[in-house]
N, CA, C and O of each residue as an XYZ file, in Angstrom:
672
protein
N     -11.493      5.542    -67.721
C     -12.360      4.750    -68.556
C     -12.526      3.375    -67.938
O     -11.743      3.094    -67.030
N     -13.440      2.470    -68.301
C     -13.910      1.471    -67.906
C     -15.578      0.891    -68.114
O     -16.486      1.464    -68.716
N     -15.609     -0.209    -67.518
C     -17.293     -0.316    -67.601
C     -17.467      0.142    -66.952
O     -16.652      0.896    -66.419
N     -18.987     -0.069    -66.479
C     -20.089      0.498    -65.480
C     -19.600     -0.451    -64.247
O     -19.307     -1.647    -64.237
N     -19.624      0.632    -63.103
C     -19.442     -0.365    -61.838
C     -17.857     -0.591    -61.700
O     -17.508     -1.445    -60.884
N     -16.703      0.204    -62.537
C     -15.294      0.041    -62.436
C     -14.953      1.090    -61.157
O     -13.860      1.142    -60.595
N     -15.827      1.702    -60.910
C     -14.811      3.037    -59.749
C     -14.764      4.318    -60.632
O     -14.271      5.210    -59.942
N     -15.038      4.720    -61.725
C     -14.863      5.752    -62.402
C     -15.163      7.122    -61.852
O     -14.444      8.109    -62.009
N     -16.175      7.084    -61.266
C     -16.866      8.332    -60.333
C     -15.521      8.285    -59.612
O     -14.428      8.761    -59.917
N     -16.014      7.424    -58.352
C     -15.619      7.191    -57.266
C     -13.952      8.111    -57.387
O     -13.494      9.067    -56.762
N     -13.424      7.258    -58.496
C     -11.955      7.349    -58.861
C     -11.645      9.118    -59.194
O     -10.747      9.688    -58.574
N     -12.446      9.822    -60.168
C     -12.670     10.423    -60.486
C     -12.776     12.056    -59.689
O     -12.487     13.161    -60.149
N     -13.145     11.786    -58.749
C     -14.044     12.603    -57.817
C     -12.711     13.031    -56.915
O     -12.281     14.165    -56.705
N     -12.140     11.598    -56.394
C     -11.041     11.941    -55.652
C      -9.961     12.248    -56.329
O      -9.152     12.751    -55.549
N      -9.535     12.191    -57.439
C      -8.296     12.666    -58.335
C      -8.641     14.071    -58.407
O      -7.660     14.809    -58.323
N      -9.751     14.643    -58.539
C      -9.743     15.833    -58.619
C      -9.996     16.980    -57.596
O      -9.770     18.184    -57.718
N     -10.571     16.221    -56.465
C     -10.258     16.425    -55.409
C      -9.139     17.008    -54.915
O      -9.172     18.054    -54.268
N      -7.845     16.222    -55.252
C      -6.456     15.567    -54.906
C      -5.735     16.761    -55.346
O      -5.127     17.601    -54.684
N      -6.020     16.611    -57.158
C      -5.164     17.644    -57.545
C      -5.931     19.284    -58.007
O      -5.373     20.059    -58.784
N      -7.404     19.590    -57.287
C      -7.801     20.628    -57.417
C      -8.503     21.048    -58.866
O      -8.679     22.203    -59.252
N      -8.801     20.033    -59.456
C      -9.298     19.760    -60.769
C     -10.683     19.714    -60.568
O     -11.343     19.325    -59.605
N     -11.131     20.365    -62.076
C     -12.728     20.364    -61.897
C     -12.853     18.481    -62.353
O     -12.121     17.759    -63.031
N     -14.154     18.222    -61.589
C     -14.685     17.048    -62.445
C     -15.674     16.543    -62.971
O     -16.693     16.755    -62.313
N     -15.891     15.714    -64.264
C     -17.313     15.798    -64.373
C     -17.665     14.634    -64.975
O     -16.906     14.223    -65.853
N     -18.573     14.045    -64.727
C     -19.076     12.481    -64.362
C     -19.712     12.594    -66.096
O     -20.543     13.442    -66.419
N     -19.063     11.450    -67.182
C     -19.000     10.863    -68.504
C     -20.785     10.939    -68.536
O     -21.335     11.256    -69.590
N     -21.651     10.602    -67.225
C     -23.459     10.470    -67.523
C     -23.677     11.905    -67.808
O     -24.317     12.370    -68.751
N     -23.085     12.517    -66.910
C     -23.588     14.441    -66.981
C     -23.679     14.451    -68.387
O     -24.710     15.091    -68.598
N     -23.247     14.147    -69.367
C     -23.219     14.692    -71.006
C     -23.887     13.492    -72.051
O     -23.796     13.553    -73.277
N     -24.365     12.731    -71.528
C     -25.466     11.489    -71.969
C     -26.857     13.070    -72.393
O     -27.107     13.979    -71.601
N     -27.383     12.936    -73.568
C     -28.871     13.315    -74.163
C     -29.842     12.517    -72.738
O     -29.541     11.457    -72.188
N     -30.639     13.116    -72.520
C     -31.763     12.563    -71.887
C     -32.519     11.139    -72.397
O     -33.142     10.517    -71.535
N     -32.467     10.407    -74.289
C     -33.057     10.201    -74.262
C     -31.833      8.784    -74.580
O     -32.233      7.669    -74.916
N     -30.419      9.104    -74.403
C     -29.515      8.132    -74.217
C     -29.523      7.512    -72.520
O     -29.332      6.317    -72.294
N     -29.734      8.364    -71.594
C     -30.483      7.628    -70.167
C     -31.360      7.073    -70.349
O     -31.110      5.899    -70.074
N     -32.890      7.246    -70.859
C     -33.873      6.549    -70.654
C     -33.298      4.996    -71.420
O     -33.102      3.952    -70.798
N     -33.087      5.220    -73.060
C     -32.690      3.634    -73.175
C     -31.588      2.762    -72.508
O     -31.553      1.552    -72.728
N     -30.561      3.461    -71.580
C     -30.141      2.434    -71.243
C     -31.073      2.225    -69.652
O     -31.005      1.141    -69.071
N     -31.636      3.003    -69.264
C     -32.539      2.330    -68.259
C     -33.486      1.512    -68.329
O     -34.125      1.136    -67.347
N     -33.681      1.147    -69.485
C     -34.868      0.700    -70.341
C     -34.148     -0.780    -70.579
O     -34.712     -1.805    -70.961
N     -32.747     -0.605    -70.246
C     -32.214     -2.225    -70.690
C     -31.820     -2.299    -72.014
O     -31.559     -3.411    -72.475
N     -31.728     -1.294    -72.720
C     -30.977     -0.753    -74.169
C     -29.608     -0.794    -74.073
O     -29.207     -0.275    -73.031
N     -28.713     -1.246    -74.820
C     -27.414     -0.678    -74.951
C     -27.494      0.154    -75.907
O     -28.333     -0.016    -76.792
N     -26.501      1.384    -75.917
C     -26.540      2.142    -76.607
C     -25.331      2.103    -78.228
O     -24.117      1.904    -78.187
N     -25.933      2.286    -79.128
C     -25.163      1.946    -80.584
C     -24.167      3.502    -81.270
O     -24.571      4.663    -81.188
N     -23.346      3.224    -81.664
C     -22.238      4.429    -81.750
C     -23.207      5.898    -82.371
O     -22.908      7.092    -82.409
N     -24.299      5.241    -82.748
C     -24.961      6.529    -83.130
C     -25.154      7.246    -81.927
O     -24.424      8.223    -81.760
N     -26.091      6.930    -80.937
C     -26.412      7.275    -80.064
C     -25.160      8.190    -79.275
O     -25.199      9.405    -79.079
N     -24.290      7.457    -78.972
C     -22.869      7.754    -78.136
C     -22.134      8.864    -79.156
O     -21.101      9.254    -78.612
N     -22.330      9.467    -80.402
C     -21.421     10.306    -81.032
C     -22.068     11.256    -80.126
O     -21.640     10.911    -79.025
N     -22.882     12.292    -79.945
C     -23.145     13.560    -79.165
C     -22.850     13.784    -77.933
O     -22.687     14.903    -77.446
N     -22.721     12.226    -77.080
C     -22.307     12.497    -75.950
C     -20.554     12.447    -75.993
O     -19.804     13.142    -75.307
N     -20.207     11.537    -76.886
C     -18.768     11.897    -77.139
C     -18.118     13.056    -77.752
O     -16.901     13.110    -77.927
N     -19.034     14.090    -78.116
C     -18.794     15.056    -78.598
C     -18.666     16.373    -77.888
O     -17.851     17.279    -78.060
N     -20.251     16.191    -76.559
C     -19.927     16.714    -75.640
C     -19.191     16.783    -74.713
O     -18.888     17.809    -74.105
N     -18.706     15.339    -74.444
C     -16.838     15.325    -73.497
C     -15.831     15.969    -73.995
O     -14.977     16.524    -73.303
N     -15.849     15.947    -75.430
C     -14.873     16.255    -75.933
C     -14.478     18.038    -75.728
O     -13.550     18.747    -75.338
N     -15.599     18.132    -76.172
C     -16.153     19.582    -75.807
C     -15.680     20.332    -74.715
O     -15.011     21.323    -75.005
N     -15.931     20.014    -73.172
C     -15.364     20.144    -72.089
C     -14.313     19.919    -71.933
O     -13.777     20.874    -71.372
N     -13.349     18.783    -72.209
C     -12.041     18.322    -72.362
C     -11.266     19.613    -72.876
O     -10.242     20.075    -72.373
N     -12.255     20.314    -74.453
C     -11.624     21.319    -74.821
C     -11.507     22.718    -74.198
O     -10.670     23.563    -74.514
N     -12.510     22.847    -73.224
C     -12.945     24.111    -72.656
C     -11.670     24.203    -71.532
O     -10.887     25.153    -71.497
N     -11.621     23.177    -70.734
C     -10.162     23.114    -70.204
C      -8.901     23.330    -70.211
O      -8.102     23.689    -69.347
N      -8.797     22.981    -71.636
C      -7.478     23.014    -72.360
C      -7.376     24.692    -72.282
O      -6.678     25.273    -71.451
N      -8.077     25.263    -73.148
C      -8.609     26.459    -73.309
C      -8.088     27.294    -72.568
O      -7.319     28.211    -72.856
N      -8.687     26.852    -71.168
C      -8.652     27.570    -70.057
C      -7.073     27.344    -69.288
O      -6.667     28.043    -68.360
N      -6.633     26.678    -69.656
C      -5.102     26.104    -69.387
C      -5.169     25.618    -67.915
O      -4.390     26.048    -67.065
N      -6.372     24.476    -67.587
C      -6.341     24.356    -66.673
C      -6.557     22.618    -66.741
O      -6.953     22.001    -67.730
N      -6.271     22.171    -65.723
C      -6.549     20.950    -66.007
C      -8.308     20.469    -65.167
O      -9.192     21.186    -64.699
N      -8.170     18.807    -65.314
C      -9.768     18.526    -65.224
C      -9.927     17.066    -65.401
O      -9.089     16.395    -66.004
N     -11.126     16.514    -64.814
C     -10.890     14.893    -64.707
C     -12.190     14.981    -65.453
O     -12.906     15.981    -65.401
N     -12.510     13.769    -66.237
C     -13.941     13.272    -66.576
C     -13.803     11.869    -66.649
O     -12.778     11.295    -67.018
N     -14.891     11.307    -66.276
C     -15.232     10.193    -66.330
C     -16.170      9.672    -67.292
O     -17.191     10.348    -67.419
N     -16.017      8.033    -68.410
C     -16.173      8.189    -69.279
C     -15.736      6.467    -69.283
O     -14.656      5.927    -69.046
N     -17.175      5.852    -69.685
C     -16.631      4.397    -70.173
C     -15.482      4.569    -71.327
O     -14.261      4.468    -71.212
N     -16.212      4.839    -72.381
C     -14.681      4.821    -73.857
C     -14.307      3.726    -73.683
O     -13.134      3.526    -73.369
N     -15.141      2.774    -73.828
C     -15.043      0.945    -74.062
C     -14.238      0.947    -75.808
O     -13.309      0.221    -76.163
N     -14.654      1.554    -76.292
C     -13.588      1.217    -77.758
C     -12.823      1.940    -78.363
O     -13.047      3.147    -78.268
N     -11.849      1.567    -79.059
C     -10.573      2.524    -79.360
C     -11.635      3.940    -79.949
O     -11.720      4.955    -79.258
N     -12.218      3.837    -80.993
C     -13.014      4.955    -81.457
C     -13.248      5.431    -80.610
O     -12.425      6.345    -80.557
N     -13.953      5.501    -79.658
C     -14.493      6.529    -78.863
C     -13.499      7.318    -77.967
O     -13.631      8.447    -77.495
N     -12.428      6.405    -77.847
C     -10.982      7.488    -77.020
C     -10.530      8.062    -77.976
O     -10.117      9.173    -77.643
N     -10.409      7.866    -78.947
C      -9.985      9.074    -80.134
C     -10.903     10.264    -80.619
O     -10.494     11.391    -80.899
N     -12.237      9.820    -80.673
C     -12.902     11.468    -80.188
C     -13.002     12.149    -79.410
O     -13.567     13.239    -79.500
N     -12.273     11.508    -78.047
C     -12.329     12.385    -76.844
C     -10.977     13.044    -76.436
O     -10.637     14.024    -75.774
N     -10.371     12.064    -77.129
C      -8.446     12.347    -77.283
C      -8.252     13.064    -78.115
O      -8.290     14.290    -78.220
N      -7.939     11.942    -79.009
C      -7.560     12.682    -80.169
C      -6.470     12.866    -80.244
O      -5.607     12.047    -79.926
N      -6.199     14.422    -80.854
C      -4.718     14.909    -81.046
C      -5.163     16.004    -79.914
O      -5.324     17.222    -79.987
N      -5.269     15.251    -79.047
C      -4.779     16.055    -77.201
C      -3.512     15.481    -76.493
O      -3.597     14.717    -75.532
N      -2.422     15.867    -76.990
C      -1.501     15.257    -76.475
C      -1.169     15.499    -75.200
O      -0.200     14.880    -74.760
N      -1.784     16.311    -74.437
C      -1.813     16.518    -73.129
C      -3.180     16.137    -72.340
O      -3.661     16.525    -71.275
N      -3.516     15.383    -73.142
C      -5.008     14.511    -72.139
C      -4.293     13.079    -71.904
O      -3.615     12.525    -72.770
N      -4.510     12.617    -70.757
C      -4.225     11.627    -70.087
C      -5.093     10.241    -69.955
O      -5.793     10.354    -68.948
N      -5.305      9.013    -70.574
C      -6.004      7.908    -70.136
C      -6.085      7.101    -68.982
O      -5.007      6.588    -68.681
N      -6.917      6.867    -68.336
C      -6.858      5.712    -67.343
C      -8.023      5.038    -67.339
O      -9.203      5.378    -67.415
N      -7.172      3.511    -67.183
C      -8.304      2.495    -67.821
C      -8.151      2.031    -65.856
O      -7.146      2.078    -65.148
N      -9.342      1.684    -65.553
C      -9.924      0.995    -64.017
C      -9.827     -0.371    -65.270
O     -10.204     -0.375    -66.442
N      -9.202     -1.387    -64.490
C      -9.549     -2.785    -64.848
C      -9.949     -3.512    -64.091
O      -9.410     -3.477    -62.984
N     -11.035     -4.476    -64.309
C     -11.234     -5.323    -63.424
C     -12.026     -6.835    -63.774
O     -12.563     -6.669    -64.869
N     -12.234     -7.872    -63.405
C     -13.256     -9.038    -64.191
C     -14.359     -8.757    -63.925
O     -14.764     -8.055    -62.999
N     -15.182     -9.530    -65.083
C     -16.713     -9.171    -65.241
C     -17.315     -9.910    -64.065
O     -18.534     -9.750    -63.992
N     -16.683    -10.828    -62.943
C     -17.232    -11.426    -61.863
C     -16.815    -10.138    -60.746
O     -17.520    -10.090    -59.739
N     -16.040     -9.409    -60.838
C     -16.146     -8.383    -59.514
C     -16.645     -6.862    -59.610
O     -16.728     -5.916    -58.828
N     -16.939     -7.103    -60.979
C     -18.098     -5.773    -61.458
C     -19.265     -6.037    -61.995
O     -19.895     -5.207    -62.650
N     -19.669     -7.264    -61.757
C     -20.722     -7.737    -61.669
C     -21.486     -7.864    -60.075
O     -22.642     -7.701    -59.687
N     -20.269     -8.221    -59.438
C     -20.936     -8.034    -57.629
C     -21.244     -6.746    -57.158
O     -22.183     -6.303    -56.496
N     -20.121     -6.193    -57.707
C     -20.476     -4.102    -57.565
C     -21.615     -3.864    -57.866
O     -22.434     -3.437    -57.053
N     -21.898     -4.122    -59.226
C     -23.037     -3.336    -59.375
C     -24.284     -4.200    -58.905
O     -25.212     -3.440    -58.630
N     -24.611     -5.517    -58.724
C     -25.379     -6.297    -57.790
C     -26.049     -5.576    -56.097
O     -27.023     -5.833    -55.389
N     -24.708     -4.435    -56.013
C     -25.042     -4.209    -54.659
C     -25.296     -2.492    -55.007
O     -25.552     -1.768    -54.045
N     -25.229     -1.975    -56.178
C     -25.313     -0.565    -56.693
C     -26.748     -0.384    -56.561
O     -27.580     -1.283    -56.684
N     -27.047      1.156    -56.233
C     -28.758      1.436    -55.662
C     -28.317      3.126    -56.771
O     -27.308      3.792    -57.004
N     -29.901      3.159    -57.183
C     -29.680      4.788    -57.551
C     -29.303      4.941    -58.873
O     -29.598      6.024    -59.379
N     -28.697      4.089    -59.595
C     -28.291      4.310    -60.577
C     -29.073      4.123    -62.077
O     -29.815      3.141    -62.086
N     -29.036      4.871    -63.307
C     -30.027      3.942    -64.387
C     -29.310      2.728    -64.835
O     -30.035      1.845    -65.294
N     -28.081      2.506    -64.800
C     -27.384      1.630    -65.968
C     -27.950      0.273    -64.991
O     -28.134      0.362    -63.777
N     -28.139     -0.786    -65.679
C     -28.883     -1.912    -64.986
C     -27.809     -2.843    -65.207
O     -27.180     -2.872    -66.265
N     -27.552     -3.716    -64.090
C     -26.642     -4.617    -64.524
C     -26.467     -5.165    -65.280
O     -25.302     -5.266    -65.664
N     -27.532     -5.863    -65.966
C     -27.894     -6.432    -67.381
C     -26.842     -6.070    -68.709
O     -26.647     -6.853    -69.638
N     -26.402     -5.117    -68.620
C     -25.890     -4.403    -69.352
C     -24.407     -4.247    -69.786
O     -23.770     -3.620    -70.633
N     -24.070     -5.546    -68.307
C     -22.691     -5.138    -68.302
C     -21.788     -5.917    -69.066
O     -20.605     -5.654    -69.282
N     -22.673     -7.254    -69.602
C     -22.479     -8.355    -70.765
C     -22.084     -7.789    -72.120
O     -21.175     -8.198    -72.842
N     -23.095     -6.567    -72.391
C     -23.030     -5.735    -73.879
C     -21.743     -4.734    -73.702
O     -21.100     -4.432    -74.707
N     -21.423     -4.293    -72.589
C     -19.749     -3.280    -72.486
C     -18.316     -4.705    -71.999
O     -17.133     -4.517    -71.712
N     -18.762     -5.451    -72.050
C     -17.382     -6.250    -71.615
C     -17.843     -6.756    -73.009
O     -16.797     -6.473    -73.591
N     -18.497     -7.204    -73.821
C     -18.362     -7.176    -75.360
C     -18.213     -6.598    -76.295
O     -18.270     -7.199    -77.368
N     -17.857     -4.612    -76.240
C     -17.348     -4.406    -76.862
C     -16.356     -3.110    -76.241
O     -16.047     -1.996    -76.665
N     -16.066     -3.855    -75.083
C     -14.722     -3.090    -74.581
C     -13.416     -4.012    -75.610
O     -13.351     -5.204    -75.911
N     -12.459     -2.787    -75.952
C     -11.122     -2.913    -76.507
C     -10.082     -2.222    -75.547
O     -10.133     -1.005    -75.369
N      -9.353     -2.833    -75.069
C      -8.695     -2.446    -73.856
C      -7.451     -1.867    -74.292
O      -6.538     -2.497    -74.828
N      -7.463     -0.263    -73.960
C      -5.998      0.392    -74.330
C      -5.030     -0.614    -74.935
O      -4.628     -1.656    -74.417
N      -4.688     -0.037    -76.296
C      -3.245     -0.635    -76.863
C      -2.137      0.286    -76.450
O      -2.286      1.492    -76.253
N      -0.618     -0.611    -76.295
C       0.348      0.457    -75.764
C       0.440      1.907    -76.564
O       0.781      2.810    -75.801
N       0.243      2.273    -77.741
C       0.197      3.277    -78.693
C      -0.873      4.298    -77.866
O      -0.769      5.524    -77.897
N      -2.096      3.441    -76.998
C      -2.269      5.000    -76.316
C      -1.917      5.165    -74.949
O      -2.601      5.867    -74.204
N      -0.931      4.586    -74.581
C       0.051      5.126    -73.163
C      -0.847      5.026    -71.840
O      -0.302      5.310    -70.773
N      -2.100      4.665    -71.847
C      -3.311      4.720    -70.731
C      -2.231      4.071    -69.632
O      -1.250      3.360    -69.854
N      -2.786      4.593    -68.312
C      -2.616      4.172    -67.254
C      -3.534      3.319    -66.606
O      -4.584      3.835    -66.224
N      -3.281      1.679    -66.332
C      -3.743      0.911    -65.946
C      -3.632      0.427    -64.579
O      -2.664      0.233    -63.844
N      -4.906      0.284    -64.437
C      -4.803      0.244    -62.850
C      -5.721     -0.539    -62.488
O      -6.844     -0.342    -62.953
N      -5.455     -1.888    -61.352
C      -6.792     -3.081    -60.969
C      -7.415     -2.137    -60.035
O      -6.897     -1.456    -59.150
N      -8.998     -2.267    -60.529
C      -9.971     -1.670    -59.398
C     -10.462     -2.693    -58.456
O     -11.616     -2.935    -58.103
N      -9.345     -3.241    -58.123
C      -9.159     -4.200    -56.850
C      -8.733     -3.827    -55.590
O      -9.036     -4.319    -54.503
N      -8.174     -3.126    -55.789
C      -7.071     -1.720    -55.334
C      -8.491     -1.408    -54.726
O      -9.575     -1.615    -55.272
N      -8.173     -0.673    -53.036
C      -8.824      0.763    -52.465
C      -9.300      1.644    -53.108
O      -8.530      1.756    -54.062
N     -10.076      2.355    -53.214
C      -9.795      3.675    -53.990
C      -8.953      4.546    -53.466
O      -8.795      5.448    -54.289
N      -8.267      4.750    -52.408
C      -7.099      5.156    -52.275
C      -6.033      4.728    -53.020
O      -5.468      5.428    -53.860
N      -5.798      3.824    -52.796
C      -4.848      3.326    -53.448
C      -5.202      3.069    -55.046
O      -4.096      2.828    -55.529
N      -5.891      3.018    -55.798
C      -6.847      3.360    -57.440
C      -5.555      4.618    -57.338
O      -4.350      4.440    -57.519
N      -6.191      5.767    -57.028
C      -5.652      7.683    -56.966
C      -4.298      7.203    -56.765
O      -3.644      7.123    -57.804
N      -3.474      6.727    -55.265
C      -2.307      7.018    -55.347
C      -1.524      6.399    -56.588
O      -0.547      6.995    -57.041
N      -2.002      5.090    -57.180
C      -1.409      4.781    -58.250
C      -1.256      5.520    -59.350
O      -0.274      5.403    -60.083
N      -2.304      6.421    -59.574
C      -2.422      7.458    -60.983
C      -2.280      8.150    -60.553
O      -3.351      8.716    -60.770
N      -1.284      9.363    -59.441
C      -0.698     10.612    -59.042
C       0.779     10.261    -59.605
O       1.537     10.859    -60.368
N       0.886      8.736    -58.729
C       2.422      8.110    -59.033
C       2.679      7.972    -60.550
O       3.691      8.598    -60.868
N       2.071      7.339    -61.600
C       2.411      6.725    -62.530
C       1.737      7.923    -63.672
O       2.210      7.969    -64.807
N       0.973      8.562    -63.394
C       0.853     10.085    -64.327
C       2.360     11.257    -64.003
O       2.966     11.984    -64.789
N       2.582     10.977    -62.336
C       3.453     11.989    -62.091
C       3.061     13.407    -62.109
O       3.661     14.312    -62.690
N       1.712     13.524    -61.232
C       0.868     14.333    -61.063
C       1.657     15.167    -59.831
O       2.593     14.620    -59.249
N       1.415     15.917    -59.633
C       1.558     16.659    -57.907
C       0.105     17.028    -57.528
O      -0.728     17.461    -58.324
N      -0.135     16.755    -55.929
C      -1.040     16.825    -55.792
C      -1.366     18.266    -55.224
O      -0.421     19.028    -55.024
N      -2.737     18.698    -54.939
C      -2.711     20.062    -54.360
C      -2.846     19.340    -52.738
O      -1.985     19.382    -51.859
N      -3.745     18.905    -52.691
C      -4.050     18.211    -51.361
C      -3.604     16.664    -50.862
O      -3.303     15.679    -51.537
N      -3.659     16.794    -49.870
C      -3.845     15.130    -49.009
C      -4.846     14.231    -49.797
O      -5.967     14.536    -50.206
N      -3.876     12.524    -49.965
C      -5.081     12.247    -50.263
C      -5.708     11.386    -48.871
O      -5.104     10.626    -48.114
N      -7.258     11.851    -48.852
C      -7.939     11.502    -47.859
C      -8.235     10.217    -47.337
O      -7.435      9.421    -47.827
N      -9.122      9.587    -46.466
C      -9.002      8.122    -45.757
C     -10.055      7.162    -47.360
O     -10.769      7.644    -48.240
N      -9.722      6.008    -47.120
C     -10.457      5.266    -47.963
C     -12.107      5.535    -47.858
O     -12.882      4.911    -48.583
């Protein structure tokens, strides 16, 4: 979890990589018409965000299911929204990417391709609520490599990995 422009993909991609986990990027399950407004320079209001939090949740569950594990990526800027995706999953895992709104503001300054507009990143650092100890998240500065992002959350989840993790 994190804002826009924290490493979440990035982070994401290679954890599952790492440990052979499916993964799937928090936008994949955005409604079509929750992309257009935030490309539009919209932030989006908890109405909007219940279906796509419903659909993570969803997958989160299909996993479980399957007794397999799985990474998703997923702002979950406020306690509410990690509890519909959590919940009473006591075997789902948090990790919060932290970082200041001046070095994820330069990220995404230099970000191409994407809808979320920088503009935007004022309205999620205003209503990000940053893991309380009660939900155990693993915190980690996305100051850090992204190598080093992963090796910190293999170490401090106490993951085993399937693979090497690869060059930065």
């Amino acid at each position: 979890m994190g804002v826009s422009g924290a490493g979440k993909t990035t982070t994401g991609k290679r954890l599952a990589n790492l440990l052979g986990w499916p993964f799937r990027d928090g936008d994949e399950f955005h409604p079509r018409a929750n992309i257009e407004k935030m490309a539009d320079g919209i932030a989006l209001c908890d109405e909007d965000r219940a279906p796509w939090l419903g659909a993570i949740a969803a997958w989160i569950d299909e996993c479980r299911t399957a007794d397999r594990g799985g990474i998703v990526s997923c702002s979950a800027l406020r306690r509410a929204y990690r509890d519909a995706i959590i919940g009473e999953r006591p075997d789902v895992g948090l990790v919060y990417l932290r970082g200041s709104r001046a070095l994820i503001a330069d990220r995404l300054s230099r970000r191409r391709g994407h809808f979320m507009p920088p503009s935007l990143l004022i309205s999620q650092f205003r209503i990000l609520e940053e893991p309380l100890p009660d939900e155990h998240a693993i915190v980690v500065s996305m100051r850090l490599p992204p190598k080093r992002v992963v090796e910190r959350i293999v170490a401090l989840a106490g993951l085993q990995p399937t693979r090497r993790i690869g060059p930065v």
